[in-house]
MIGU-549703 format. One record per residue: residue number from 1; residue in one letter; x, y, z of N, C-alpha, C in turn. Coordinates in nm, 2 decimals. Layout:
! residues N
   pos   code     n_px     n_py     n_pz    ca_px    ca_py    ca_pz     c_px     c_py     c_pz
   NUM      A        X        Y        Z        X        Y        Z        X        Y        Z
...
END
This chain:
! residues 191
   pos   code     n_px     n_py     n_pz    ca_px    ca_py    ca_pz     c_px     c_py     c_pz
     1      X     0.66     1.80     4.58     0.52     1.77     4.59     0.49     1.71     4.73
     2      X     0.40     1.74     4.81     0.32     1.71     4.90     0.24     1.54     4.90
     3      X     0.26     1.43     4.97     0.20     1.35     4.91     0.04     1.39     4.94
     4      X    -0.06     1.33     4.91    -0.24     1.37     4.98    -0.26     1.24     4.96
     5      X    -0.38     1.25     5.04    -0.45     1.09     5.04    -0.52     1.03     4.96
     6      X    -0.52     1.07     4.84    -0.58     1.02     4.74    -0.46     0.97     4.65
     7      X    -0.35     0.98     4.63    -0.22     0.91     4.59    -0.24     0.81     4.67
     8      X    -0.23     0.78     4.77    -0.20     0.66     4.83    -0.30     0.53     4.76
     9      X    -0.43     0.55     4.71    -0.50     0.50     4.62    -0.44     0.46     4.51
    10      X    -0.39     0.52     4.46    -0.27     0.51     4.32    -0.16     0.42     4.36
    11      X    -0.08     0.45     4.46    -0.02     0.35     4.49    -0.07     0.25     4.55
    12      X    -0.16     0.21     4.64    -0.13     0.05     4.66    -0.23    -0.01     4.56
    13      X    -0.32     0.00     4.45    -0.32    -0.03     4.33    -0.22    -0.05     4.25
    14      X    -0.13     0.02     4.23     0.03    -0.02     4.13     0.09    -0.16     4.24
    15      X     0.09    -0.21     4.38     0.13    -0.24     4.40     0.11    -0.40     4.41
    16      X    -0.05    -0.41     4.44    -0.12    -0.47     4.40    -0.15    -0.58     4.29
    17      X    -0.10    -0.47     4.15    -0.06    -0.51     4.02     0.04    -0.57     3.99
    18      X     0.13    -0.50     4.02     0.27    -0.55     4.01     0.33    -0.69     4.07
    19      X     0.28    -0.67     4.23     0.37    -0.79     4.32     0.36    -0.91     4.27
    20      X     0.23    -0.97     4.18     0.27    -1.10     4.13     0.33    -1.12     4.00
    21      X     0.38    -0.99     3.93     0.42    -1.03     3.84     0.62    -1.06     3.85
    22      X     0.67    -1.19     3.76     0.83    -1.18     3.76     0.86    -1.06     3.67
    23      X     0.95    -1.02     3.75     1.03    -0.88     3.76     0.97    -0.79     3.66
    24      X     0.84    -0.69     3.69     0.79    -0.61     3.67     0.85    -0.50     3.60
    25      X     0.81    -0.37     3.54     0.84    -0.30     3.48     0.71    -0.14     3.45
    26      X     0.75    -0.05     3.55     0.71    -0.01     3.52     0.77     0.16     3.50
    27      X     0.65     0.25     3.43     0.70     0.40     3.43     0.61     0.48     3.53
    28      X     0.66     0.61     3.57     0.60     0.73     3.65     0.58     0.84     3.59
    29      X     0.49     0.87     3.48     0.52     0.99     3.44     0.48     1.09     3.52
    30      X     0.56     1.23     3.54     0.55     1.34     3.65     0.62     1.27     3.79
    31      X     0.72     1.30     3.80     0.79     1.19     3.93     0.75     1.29     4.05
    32      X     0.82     1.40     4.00     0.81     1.48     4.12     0.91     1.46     4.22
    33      X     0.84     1.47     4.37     0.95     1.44     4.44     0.98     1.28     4.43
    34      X     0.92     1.20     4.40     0.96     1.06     4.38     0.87     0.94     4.44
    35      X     0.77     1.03     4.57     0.73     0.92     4.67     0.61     0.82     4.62
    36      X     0.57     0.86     4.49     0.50     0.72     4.44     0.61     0.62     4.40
    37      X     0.70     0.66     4.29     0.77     0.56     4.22     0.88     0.45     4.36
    38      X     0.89     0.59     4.44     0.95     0.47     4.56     0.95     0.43     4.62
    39      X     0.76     0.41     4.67     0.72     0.37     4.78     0.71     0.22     4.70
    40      X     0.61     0.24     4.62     0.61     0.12     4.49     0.70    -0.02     4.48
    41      X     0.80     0.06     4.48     0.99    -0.04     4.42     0.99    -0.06     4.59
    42      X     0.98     0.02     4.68     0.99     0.00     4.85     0.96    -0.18     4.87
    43      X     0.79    -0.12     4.83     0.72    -0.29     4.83     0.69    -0.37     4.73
    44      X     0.76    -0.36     4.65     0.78    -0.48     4.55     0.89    -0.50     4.48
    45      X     0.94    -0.61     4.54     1.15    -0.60     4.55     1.18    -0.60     4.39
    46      X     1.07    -0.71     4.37     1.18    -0.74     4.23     1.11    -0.65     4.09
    47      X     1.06    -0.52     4.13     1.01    -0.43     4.00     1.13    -0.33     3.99
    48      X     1.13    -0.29     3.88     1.20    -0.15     3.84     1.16    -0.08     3.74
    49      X     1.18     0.04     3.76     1.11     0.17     3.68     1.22     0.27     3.65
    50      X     1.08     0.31     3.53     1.16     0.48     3.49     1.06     0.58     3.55
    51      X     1.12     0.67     3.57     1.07     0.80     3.60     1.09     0.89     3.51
    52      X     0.98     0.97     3.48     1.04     1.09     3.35     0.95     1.20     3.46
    53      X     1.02     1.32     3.43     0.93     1.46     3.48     1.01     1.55     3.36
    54      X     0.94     1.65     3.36     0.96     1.77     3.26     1.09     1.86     3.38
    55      X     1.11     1.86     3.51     1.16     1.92     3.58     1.28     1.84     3.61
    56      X     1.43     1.94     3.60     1.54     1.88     3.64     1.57     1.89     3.86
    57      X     1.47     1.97     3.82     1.48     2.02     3.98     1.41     1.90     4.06
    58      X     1.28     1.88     3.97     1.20     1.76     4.03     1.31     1.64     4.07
    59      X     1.37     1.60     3.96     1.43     1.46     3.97     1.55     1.48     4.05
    60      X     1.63     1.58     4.03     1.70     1.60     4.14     1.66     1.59     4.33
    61      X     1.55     1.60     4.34     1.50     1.56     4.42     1.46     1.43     4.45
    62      X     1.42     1.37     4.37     1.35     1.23     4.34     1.50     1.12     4.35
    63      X     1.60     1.18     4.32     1.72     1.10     4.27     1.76     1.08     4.42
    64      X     1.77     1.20     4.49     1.85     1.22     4.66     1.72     1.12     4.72
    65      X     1.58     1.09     4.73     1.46     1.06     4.78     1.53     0.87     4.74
    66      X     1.53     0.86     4.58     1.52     0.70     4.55     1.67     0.70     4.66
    67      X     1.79     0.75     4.69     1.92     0.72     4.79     1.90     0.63     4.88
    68      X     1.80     0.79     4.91     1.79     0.73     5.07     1.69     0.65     5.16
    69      X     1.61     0.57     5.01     1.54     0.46     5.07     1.59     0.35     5.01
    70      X     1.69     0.37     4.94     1.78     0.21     4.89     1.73     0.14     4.77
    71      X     1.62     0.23     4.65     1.56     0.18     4.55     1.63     0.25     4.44
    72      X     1.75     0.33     4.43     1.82     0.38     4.33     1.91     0.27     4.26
    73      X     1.92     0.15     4.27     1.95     0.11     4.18     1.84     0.04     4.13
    74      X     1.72     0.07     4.14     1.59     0.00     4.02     1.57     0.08     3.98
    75      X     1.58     0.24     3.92     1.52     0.31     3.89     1.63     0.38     3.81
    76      X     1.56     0.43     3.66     1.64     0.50     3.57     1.60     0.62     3.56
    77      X     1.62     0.74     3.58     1.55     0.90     3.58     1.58     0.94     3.46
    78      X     1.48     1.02     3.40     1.50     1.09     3.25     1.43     1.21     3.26
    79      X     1.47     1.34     3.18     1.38     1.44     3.21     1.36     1.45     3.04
    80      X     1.19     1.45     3.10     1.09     1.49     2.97     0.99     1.51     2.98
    81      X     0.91     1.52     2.86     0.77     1.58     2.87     0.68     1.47     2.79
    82      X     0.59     1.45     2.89     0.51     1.29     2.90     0.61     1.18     2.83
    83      X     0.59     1.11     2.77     0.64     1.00     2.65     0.75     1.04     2.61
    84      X     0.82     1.15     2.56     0.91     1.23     2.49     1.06     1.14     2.53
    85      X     1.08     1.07     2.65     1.22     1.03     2.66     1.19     0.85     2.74
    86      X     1.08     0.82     2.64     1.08     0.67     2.65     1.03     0.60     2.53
    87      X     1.12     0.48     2.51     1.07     0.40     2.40     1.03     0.28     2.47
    88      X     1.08     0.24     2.55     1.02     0.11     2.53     0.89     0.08     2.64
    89      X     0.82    -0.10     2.66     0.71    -0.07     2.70     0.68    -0.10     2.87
    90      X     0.57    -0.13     2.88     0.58    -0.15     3.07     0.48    -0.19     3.09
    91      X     0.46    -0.28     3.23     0.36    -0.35     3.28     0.25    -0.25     3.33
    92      X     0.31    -0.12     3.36     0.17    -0.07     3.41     0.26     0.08     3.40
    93      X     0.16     0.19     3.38     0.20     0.33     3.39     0.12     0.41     3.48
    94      X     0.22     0.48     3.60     0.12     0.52     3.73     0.15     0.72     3.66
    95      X     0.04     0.75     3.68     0.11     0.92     3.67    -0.03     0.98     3.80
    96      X     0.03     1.07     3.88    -0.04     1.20     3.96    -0.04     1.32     3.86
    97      X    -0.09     1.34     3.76    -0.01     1.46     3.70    -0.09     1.59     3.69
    98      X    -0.09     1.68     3.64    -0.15     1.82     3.71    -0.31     1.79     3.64
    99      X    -0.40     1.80     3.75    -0.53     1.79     3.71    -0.61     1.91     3.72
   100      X    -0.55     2.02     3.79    -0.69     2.10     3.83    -0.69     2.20     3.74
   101      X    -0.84     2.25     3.73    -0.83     2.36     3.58    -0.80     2.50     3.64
   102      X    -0.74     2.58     3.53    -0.72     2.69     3.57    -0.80     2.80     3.69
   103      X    -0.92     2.77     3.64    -1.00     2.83     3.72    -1.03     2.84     3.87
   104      X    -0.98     2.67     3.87    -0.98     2.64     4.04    -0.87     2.66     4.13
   105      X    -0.73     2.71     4.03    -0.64     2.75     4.07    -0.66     2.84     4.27
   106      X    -0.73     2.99     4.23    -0.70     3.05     4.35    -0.80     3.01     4.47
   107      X    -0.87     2.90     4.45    -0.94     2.80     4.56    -0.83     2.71     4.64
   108      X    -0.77     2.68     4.59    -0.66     2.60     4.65    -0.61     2.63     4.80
   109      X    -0.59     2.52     4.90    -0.55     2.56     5.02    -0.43     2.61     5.03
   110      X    -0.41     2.69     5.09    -0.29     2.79     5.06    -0.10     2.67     5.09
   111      X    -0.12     2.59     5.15    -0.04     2.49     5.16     0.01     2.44     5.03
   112      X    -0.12     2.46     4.97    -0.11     2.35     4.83    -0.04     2.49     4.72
   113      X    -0.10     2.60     4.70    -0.13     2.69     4.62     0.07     2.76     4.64
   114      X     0.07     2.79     4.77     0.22     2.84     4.84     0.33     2.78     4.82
   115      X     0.35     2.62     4.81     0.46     2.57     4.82     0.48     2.49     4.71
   116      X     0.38     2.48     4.60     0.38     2.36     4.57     0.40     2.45     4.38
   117      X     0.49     2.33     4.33     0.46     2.44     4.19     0.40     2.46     4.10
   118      X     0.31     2.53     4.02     0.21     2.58     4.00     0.21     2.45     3.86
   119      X     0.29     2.45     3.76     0.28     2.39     3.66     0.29     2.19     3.71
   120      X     0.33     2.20     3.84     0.24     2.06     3.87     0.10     2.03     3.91
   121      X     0.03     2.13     3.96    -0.10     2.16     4.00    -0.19     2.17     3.84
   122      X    -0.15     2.27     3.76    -0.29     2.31     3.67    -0.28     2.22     3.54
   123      X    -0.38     2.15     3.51    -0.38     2.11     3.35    -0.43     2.16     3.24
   124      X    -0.47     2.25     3.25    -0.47     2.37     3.11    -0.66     2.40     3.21
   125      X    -0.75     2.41     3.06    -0.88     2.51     3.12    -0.96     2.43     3.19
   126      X    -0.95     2.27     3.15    -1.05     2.19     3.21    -0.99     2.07     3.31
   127      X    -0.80     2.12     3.32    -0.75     2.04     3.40    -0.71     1.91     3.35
   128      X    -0.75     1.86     3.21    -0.74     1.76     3.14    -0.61     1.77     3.04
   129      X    -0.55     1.87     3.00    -0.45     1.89     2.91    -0.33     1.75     2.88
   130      X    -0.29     1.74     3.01    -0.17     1.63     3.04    -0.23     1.50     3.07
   131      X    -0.32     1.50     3.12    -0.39     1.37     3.09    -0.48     1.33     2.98
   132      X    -0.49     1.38     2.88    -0.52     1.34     2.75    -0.41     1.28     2.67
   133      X    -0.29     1.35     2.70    -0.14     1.33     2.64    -0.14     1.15     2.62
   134      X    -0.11     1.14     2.81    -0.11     1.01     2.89    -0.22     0.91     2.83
   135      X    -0.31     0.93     2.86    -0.44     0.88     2.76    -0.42     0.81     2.60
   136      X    -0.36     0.91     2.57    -0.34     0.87     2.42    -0.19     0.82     2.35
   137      X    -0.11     0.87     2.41     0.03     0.77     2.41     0.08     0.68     2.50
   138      X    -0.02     0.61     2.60     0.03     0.51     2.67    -0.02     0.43     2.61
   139      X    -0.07     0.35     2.52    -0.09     0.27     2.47     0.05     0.18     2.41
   140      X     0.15     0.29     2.33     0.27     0.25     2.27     0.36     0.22     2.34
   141      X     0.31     0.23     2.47     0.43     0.22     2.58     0.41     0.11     2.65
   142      X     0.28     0.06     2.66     0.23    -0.08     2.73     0.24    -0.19     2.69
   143      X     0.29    -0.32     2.75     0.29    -0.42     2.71     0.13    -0.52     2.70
   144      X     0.08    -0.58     2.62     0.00    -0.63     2.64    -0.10    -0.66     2.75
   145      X    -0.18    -0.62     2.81    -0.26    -0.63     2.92    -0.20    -0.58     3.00
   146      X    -0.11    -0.47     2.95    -0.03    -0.35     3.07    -0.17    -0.27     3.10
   147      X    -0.16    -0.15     3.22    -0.22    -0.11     3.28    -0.20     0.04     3.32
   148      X    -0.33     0.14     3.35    -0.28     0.29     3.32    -0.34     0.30     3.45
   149      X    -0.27     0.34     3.52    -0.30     0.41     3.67    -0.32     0.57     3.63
   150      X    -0.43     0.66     3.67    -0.40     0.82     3.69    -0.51     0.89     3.76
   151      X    -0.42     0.93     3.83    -0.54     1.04     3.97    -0.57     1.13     3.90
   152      X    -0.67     1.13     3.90    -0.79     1.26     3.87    -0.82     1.33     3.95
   153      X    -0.90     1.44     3.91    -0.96     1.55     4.02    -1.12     1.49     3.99
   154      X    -1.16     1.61     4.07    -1.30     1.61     4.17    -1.40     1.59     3.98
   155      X    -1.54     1.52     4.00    -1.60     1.58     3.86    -1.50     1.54     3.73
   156      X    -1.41     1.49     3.75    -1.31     1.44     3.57    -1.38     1.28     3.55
   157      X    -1.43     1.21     3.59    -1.44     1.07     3.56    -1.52     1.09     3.44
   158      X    -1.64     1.12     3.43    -1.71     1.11     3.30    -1.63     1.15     3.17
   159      X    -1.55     1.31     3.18    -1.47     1.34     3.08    -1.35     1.23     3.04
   160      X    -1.29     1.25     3.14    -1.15     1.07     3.14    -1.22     0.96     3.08
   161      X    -1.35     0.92     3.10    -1.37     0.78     3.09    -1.40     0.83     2.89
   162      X    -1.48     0.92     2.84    -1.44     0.99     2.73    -1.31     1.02     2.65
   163      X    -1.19     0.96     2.72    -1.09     1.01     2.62    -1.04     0.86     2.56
   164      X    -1.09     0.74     2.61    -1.07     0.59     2.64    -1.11     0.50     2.50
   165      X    -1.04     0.52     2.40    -1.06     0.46     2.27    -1.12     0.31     2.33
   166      X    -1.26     0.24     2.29    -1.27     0.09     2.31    -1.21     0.00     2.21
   167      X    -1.17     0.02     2.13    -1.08    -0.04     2.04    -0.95    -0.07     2.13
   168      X    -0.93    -0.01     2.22    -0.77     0.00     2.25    -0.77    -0.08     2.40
   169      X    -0.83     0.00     2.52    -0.87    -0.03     2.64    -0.97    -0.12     2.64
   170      X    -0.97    -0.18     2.76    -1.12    -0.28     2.84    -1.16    -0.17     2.89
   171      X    -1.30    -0.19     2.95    -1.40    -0.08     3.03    -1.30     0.00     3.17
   172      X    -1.29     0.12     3.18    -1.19     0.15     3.28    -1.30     0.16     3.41
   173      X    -1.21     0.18     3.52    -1.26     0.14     3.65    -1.22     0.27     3.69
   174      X    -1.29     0.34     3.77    -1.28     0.45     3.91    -1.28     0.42     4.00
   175      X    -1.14     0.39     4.06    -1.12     0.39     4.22    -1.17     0.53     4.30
   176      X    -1.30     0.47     4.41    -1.28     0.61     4.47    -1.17     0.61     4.58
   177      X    -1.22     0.80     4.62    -1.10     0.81     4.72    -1.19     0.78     4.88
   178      X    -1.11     0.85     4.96    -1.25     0.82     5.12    -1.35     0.91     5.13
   179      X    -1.38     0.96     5.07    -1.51     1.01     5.02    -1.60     1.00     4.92
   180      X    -1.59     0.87     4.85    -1.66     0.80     4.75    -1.64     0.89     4.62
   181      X    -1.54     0.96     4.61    -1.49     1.07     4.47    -1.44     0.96     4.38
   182      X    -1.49     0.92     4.25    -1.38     0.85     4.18    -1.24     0.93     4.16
   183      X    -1.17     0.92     4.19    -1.04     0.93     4.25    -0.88     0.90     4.10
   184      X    -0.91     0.77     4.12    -0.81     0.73     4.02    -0.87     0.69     3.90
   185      X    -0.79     0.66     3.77    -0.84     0.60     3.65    -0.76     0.48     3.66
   186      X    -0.83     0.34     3.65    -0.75     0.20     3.61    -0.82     0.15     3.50
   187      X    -0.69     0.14     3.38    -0.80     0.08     3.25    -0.62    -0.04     3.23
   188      X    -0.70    -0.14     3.14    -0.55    -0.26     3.15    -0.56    -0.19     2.99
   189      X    -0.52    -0.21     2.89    -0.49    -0.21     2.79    -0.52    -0.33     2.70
   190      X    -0.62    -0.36     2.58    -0.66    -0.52     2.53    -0.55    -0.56     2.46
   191      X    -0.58    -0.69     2.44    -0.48    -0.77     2.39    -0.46    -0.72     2.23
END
C-alpha cells in the first residue's frame, strides 16, 4: 500500500494518544505494508502492537518493513480477518481499511487502481462493509476508555457516525483531512 496524506492524520492522532500512556498497547487492523503500525512504535518507544491483515503477502511485507526500522521486537503479526485472530484488549485500535464503494472503483487514479490491491481499496457497495465489522467488534477488544481510530472516505462521516451504538461510545469526532473532508473516525469507548 501506498501511504496518502490523509493516513498521516490517523497516525499522529494514535500517537498523540498513546505517548502519555505507561506502556501502551495497541492493534492495526489491515496492516498492510506496515507504515502506520511502524511509524507509530517509531515514536512512541514504550508501545507495542499487534497487527492482523487477512494477507500473508501483506505481512510478509510488513514483517521485512517492522526489521528494518528496529520495531520488530514490539510487534506481534497474525493473519486474519478483522477480530478473527485477537483476544485480548487495547488502548486504542488504528485501521486504514478498504473504504471506497464499488462503484468508485474505475475513478481511481491509475497509481492507486494499477498497483495497489483491489481487495484493500473496495468495501463492498457503499464502501462500508469492513468498517461496520470494526465498528461493531472493537468494542470487545478495548480496554476501558480505549479508542477507535479509522480513515474514511470522502461523504462516509454521517453513515460512520450511524453505525456508533451511544450506549457503547462517547460522541465521535471527525478529524478532517487538508481539505476540510472529515477524514478519520475518533470515538474513545465509555466506561
Amino acid at each position: 500500500m501506498i501511504p496518502r496524506p490523509e493516513t498521516e492524520i490517523l497516525v499522529e492522532d494514535a500517537i498523540e494518544i498513546l505517548q502519555d500512556l505507561n506502556n501502551p498497547r495497541f492493534c492495526e487492523i489491515g496492516v498492510g505494508s506496515g507504515c502506520i503500525l511502524i511509524s507509530i512504535l517509531h515514536n512512541v518507544k514504550n508501545a507495542t502492537a499487534v497487527g492482523i491483515d487477512i494477507s500473508p503477502k501483506a505481512l510478509a511485507v510488513a514483517i521485512r518493513n517492522g526489521a528494518i526500522h528496529q520495531v520488530d521486537d514490539r510487534i506481534l503479526f497474525r493473519v486474519g480477518d478483522v477480530f478473527d485472530a485477537v483476544s485480548e484488549k487495547f488502548d486504542l485500535i488504528v485501521s486504514n481499511p478498504p473504504y471506497i464503494p464499488v462503484a468508485d472503483m474505475p475513478g481511481l487514479q491509475w497509481e492507486v487502481i494499477d498497483f495497489e490491491p483491489h481487495s484493500a481499496l473496495t468495501g463492498g457497495e457503499d464502501g462500508l462493509d469492513i468498517v461496520r465489522r470494526i465498528v461493531r467488534d472493537s468494542p470487545a477488544h478495548l480496554t476501558q476508555q480505549g479508542v477507535l481510530l479509522i480513515e474514511i472516505g470522502f461523504g462516509q462521516s454521517d453513515a460512520v457516525a450511524g453505525l456508533l451504538d451511544p450506549s457503547i461510545w462517547d460522541l465521535p469526532e471527525f478529524l478532517p483531512d487538508l481539505q476540510c473532508v472529515p477524514r478519520v473516525l475518533k470515538v474513545r469507548r465509555r466506561p
